[in-house]
N, CA, C and O atoms as CSV, one atom per row, in Angstrom:
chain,resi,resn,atom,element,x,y,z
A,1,UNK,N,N,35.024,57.843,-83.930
A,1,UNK,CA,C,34.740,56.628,-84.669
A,1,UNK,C,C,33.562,55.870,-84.053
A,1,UNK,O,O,32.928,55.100,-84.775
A,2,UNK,N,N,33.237,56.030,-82.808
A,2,UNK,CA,C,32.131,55.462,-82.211
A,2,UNK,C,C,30.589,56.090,-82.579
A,2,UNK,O,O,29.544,55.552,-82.215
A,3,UNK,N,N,30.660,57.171,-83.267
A,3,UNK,CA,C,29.708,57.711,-83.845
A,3,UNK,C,C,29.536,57.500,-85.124
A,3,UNK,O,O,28.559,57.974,-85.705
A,4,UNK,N,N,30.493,56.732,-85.772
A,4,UNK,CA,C,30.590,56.166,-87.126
A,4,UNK,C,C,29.620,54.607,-86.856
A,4,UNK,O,O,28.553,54.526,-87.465
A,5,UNK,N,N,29.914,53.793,-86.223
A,5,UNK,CA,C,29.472,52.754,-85.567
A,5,UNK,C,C,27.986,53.157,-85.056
A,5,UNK,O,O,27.243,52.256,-85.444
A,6,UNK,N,N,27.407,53.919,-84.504
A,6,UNK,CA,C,26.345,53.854,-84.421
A,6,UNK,C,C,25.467,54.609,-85.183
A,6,UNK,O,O,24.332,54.158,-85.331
A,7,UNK,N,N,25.778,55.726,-85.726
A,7,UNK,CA,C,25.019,56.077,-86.874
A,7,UNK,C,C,24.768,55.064,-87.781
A,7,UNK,O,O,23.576,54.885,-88.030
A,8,UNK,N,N,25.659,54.272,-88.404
A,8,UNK,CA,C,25.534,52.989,-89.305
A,8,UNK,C,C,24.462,52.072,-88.628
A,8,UNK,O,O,23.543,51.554,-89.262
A,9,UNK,N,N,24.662,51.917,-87.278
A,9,UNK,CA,C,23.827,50.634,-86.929
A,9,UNK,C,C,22.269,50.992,-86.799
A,9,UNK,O,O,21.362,50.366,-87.349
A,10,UNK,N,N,22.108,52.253,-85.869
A,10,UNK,CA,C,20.770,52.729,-86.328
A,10,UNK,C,C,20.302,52.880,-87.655
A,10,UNK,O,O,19.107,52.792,-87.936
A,11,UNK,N,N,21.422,53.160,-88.695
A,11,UNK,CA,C,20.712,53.073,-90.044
A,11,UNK,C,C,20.473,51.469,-90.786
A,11,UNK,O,O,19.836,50.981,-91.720
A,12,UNK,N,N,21.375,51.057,-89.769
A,12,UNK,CA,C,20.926,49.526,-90.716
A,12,UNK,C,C,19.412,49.141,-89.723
A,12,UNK,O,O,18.448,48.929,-90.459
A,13,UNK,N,N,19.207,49.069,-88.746
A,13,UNK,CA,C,17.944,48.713,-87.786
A,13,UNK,C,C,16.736,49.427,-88.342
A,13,UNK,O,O,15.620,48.930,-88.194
A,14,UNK,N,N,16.960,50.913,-89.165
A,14,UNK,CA,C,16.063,51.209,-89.577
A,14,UNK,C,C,15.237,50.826,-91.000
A,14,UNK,O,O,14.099,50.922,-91.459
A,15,UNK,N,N,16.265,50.443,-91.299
A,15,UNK,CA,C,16.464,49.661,-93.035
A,15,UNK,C,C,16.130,48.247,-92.648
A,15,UNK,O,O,15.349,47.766,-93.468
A,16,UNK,N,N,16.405,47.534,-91.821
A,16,UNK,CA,C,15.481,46.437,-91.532
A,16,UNK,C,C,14.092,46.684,-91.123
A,16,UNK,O,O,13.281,45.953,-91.692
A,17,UNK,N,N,13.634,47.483,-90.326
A,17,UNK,CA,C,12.709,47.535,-89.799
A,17,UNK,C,C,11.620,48.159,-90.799
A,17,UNK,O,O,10.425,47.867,-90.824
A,18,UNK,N,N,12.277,49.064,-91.603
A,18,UNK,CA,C,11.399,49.270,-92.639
A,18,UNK,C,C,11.068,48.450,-93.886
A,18,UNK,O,O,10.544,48.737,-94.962
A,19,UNK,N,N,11.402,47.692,-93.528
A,19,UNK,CA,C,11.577,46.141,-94.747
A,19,UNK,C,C,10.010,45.921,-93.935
A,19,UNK,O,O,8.918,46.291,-94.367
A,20,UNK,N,N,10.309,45.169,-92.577
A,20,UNK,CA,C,9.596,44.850,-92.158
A,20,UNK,C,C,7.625,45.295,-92.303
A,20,UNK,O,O,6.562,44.738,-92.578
A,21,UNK,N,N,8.129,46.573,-91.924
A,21,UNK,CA,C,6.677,47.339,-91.474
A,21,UNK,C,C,6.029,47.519,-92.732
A,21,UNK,O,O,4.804,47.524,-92.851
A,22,UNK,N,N,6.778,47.657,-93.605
A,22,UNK,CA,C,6.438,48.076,-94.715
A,22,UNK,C,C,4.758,47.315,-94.990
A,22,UNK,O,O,3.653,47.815,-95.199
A,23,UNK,N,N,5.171,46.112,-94.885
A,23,UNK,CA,C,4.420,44.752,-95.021
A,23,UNK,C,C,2.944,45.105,-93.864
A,23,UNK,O,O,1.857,44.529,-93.861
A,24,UNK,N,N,3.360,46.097,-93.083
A,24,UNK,CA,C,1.798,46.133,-92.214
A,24,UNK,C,C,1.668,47.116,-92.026
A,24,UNK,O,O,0.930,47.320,-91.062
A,25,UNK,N,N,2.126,48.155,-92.604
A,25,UNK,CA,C,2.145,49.454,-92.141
A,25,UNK,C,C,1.866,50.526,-93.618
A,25,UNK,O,O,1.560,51.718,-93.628
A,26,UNK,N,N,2.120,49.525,-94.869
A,26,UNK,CA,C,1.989,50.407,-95.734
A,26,UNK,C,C,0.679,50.963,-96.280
A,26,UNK,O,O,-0.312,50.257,-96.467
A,27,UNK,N,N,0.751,52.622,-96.590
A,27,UNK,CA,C,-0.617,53.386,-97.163
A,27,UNK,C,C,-0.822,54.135,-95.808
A,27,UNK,O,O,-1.850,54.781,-96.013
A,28,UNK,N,N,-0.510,54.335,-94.851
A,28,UNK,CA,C,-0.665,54.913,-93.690
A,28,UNK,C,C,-0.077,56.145,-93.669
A,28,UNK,O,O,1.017,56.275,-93.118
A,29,UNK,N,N,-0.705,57.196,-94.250
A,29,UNK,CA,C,-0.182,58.658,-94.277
A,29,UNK,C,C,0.618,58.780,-93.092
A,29,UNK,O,O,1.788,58.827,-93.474
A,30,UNK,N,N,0.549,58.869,-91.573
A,30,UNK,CA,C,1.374,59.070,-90.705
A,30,UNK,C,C,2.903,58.457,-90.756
A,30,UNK,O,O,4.066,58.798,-90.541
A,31,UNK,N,N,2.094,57.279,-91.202
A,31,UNK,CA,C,3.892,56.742,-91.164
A,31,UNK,C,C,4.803,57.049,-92.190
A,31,UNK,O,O,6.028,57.163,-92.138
A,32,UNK,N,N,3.902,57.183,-93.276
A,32,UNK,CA,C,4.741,57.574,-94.184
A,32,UNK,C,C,5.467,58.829,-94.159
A,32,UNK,O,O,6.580,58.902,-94.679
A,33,UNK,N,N,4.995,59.685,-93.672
A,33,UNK,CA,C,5.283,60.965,-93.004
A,33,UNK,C,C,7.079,60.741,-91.946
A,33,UNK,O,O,8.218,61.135,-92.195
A,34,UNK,N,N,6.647,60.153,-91.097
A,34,UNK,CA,C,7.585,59.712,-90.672
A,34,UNK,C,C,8.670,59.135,-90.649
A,34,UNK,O,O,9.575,59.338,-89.840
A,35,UNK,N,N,8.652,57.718,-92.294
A,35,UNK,CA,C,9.385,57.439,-92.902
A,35,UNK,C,C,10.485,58.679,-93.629
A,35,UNK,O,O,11.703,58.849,-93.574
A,36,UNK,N,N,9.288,59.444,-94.349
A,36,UNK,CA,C,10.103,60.488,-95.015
A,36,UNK,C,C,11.349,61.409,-94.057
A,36,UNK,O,O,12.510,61.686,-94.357
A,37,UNK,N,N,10.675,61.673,-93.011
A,37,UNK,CA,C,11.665,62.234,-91.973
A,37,UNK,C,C,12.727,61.500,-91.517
A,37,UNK,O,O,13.710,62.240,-91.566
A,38,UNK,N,N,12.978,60.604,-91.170
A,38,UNK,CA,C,13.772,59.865,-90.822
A,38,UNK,C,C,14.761,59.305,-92.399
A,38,UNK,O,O,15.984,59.163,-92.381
A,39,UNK,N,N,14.244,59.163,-93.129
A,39,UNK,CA,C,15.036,59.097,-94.387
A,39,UNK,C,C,16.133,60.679,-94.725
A,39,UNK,O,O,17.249,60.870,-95.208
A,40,UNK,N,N,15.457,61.212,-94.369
A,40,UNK,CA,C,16.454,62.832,-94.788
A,40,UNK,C,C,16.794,62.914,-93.347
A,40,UNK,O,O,17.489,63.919,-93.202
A,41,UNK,N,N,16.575,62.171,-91.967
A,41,UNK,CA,C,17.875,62.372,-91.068
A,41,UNK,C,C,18.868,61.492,-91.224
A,41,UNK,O,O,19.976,61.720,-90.739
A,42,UNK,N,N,18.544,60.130,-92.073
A,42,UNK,CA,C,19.547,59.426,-92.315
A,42,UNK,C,C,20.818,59.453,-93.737
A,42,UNK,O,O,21.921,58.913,-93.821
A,43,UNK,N,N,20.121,60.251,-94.618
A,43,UNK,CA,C,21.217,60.796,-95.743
A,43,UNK,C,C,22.042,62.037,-95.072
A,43,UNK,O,O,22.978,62.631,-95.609
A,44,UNK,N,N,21.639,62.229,-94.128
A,44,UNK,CA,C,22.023,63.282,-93.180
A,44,UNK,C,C,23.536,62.381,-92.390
A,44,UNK,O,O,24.709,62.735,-92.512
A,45,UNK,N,N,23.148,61.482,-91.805
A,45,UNK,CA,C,23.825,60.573,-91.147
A,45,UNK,C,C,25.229,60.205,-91.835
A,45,UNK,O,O,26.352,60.134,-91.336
A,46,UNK,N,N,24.653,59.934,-93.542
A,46,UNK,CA,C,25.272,59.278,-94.323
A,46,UNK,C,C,26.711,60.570,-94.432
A,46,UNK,O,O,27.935,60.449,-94.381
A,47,UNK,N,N,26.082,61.372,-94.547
A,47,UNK,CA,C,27.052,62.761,-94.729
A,47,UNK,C,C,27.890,62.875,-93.975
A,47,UNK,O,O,28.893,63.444,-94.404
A,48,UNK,N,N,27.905,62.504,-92.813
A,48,UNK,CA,C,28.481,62.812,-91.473
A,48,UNK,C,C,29.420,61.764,-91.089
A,48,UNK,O,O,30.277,62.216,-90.329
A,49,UNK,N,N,29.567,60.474,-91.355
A,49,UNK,CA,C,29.796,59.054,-91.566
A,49,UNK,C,C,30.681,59.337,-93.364
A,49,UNK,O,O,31.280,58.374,-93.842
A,50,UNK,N,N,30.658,60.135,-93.832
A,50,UNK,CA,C,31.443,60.097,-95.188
A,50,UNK,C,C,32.482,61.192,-94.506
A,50,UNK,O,O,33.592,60.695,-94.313
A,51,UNK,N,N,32.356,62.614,-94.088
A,51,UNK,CA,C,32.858,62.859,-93.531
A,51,UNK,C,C,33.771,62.778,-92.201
A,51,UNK,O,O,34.611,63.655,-92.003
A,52,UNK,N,N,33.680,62.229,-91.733
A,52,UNK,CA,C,34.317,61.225,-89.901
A,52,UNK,C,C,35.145,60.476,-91.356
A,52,UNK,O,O,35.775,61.418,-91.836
A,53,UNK,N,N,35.349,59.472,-92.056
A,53,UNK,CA,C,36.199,58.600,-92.723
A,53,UNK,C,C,36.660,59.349,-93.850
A,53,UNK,O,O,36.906,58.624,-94.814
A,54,UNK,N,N,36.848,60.509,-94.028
A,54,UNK,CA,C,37.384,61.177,-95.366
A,54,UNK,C,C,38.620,60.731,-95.416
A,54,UNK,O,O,39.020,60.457,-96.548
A,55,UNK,N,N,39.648,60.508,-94.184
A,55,UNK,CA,C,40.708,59.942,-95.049
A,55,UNK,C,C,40.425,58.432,-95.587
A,55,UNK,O,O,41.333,58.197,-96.383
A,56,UNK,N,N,39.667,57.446,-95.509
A,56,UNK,CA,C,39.630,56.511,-96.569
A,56,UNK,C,C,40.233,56.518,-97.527
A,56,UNK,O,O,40.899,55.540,-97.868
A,57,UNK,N,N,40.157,57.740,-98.296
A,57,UNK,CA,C,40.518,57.539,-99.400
A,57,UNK,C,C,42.199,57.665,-99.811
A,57,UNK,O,O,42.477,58.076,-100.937
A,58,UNK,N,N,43.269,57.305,-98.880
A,58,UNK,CA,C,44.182,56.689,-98.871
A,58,UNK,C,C,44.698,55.468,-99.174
A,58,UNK,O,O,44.111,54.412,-98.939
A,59,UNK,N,N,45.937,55.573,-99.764
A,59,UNK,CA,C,46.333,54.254,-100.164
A,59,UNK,C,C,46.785,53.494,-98.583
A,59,UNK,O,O,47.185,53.980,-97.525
A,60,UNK,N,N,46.494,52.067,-99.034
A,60,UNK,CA,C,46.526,51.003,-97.712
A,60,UNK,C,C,48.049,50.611,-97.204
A,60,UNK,O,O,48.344,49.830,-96.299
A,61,UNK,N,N,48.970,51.416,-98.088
A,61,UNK,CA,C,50.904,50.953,-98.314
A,61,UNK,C,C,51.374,52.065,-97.677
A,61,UNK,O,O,50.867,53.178,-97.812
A,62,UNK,N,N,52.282,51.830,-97.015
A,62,UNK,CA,C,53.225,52.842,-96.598
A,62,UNK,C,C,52.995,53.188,-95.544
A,62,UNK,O,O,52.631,52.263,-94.818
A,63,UNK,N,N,53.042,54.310,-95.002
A,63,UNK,CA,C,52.783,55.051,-93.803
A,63,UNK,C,C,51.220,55.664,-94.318
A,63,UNK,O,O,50.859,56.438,-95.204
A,64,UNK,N,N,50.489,54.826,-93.191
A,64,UNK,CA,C,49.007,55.439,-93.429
A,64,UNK,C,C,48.345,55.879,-91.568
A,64,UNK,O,O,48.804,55.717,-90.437
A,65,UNK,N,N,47.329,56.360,-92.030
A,65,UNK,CA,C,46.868,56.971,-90.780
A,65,UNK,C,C,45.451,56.771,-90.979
A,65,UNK,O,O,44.789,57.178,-91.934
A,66,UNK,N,N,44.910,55.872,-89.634
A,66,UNK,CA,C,44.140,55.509,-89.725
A,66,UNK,C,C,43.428,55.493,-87.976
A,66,UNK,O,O,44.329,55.710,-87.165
A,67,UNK,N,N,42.076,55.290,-87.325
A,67,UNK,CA,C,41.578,55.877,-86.508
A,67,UNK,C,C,42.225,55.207,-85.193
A,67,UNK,O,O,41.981,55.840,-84.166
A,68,UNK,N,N,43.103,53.898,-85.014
A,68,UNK,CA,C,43.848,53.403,-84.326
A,68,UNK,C,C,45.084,54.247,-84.111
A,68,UNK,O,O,45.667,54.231,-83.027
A,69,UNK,N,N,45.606,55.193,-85.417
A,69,UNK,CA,C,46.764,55.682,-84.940
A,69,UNK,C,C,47.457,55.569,-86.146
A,69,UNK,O,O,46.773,55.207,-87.103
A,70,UNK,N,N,48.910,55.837,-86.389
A,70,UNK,CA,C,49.357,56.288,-87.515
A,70,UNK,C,C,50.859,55.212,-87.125
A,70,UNK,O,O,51.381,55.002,-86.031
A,71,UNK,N,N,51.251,54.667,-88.568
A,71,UNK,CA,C,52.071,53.538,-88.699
A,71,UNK,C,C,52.353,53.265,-89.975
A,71,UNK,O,O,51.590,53.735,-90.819
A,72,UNK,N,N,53.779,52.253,-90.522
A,72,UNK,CA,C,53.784,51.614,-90.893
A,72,UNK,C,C,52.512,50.296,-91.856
A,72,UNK,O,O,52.473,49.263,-91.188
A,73,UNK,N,N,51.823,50.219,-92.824
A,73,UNK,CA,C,50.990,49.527,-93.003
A,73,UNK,C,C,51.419,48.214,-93.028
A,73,UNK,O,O,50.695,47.573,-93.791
A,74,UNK,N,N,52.266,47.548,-92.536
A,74,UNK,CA,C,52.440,46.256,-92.339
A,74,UNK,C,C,53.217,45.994,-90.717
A,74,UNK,O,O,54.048,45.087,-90.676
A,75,UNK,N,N,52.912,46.858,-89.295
A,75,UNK,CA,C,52.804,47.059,-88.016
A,75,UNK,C,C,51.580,47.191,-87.805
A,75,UNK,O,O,50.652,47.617,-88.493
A,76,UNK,N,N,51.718,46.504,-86.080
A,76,UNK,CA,C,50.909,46.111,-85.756
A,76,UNK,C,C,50.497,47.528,-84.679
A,76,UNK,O,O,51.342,48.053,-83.955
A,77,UNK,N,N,48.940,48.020,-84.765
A,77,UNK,CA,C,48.792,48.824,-83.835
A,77,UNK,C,C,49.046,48.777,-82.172
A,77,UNK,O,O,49.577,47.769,-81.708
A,78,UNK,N,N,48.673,49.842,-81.315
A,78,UNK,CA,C,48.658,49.599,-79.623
A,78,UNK,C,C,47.601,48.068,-79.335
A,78,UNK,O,O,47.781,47.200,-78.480
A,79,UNK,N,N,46.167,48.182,-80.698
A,79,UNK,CA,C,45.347,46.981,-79.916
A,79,UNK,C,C,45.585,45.967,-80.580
A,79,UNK,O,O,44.539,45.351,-80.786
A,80,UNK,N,N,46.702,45.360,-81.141
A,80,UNK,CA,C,47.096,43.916,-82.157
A,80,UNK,C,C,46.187,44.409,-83.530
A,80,UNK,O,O,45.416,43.493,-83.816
A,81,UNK,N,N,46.109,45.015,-84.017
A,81,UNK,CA,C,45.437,45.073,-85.294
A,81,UNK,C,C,46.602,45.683,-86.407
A,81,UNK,O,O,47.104,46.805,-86.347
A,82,UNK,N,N,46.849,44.772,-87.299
A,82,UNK,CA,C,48.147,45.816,-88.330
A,82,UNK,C,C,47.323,47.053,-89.284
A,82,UNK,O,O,46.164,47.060,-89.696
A,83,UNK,N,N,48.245,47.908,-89.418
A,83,UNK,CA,C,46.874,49.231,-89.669
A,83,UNK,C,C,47.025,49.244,-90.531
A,83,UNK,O,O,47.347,50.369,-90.912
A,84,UNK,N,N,46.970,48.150,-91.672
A,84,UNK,CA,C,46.442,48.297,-93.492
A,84,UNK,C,C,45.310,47.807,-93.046
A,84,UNK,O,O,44.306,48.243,-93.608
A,85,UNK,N,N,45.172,47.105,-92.287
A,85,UNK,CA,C,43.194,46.083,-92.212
A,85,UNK,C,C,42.363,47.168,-91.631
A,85,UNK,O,O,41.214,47.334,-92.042
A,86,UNK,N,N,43.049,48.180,-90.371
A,86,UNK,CA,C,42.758,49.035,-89.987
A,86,UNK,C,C,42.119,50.192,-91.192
A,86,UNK,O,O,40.999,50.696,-91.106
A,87,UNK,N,N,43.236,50.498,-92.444
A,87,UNK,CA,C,43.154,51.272,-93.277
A,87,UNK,C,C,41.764,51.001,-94.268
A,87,UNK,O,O,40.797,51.647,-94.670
A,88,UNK,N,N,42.418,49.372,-94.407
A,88,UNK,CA,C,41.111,49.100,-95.205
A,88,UNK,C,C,39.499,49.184,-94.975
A,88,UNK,O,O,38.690,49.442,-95.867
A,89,UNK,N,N,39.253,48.973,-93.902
A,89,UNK,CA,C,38.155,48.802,-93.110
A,89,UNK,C,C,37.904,50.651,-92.598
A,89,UNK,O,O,37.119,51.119,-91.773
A,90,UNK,N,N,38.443,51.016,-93.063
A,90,UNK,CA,C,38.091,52.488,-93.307
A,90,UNK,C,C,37.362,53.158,-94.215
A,90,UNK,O,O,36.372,53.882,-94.106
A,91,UNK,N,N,38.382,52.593,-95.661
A,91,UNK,CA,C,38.366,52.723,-96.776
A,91,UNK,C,C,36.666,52.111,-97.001
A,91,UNK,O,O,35.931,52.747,-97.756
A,92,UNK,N,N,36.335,51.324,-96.557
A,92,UNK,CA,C,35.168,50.326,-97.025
A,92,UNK,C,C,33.809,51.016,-96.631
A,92,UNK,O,O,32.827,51.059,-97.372
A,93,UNK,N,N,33.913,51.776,-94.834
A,93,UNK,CA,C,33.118,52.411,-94.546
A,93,UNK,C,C,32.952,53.621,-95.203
A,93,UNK,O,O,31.907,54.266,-95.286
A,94,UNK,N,N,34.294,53.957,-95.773
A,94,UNK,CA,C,34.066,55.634,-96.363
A,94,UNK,C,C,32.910,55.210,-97.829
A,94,UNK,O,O,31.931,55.928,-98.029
A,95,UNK,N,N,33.141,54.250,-98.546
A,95,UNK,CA,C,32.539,54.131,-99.965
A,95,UNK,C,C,31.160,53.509,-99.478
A,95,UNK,O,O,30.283,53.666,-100.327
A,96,UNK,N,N,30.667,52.730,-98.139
A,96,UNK,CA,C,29.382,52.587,-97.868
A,96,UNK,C,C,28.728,53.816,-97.579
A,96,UNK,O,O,27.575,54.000,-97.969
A,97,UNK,N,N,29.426,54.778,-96.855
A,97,UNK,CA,C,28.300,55.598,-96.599
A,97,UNK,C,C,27.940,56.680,-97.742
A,97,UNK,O,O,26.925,57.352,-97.562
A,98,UNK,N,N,28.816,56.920,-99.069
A,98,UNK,CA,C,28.829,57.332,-100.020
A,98,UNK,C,C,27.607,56.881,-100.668
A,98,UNK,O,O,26.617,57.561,-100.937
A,99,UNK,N,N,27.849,55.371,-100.931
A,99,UNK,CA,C,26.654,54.524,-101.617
A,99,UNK,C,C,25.529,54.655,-100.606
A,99,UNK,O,O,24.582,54.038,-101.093
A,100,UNK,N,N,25.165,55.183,-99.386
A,100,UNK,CA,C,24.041,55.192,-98.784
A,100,UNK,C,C,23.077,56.517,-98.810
A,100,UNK,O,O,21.941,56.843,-98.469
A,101,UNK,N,N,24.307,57.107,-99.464
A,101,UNK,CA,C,23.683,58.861,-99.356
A,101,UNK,C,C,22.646,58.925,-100.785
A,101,UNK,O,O,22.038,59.959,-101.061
């Protein structure tokens, strides 16, 4: 899950940053070059980040299993977190990185 977390964050830093540069950097064959590469390592990312959360797509009731551990969805995990928020917050990353691919 810690590779879920940073694949995302490098992809959001890059998605800012290309907001940014865009603005001083655009028409520059090299970079654009580079943009392109880094865009197909990051739908790449996205793949990998959909996969790591495939169970998302579980319901948030009952006995669910989620990257804290497996429970009751209205118990509280080993770190105080009850694992439907756990579940949900799964669920949310699985359909972002879907929508990012």
């Amino acid at each position: 899950m810690k590779a879920t977390e940073g694949l995302s964050g490098a992809a959001t830093l890059y998605g800012l940053l290309g907001i940014l540069f865009t603005c001083c950097l655009g028409g520059v064959a090299f970079f654009a070059a580079v943009a392109v590469v880094l865009d197909v390592c990051f739908v790449g990312a996205m793949v990998a980040i959909a996969i790591m959360t495939r169970n998302g797509t579980q319901q948030c009731s009952g006995r669910v299993d989620t990257p804290l551990g497996s429970g009751e969805s209205n118990a509280e995990s080993p770190s105080k977190v009850k694992y439907e928020f756990a579940c949900e917050l799964q669920k949310v990353t699985f359909a972002v990185a879907i929508i990012g691919m």
